[in-house]
C-alpha positions in Angstrom: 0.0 0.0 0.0 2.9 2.3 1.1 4.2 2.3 -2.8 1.1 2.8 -4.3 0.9 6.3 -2.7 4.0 7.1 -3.4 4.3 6.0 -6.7 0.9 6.9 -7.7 -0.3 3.3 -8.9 -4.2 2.4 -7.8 -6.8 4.1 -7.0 -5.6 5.6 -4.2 -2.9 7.3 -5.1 -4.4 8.9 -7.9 -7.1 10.3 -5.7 -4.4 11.5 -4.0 -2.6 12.9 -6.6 -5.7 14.7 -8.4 -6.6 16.2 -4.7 -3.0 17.6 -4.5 -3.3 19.2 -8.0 -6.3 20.7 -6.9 -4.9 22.0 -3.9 -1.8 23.6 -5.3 -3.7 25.4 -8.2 -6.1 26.4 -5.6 -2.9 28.2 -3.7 -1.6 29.5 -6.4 -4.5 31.0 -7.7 -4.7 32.9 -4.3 -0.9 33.8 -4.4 -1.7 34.6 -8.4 -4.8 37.1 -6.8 -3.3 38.3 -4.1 -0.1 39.8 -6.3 -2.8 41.3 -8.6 -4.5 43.0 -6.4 -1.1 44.3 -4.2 0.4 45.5 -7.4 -2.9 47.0 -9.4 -1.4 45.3 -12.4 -2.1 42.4 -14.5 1.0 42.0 -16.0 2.7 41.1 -12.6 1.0 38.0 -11.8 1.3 37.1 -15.5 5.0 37.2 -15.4 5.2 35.7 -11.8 2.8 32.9 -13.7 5.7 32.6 -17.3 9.0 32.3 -14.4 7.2 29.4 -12.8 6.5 27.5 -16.0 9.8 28.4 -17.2 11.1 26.9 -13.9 9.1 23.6 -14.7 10.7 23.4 -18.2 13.9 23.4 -16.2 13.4 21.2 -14.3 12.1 18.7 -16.8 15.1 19.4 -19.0 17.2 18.5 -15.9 15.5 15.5 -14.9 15.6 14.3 -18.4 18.9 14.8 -18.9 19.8 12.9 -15.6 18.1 9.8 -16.3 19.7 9.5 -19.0 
């Protein structure tokens, strides 16, 4: 059961895993508001939104690249 929640596999980790992406777009559409209405602007948030995904790519790229 442990590696199934880890990992993911069965029902039960997916249910966990959809609750978490839920949960973290949730929080960062508050953080994503919040920024907005702080700075008056729309274009913060919107760049705040483009370094995060460009961190992602990253990432991927890395993690690709290691398990190579």
């Amino acid at each position: 059961m442990r590696s199934e929640l880890s990992w993911g596999r069965g029902t039960s980790g997916q249910v966990i895993s959809v609750l978490g992406t839920v949960l973290f777009t949730g929080l960062a559409g508050v953080v994503f508001f919040e920024l907005r209405r702080r700075s008056g602007s729309v274009p913060a948030p919107a760049g705040l939104h483009g370094a995060v995904n460009g961190l992602g790519v990253l990432a991927a790229a890395v993690w690709a690249w290691g398990s190579r």
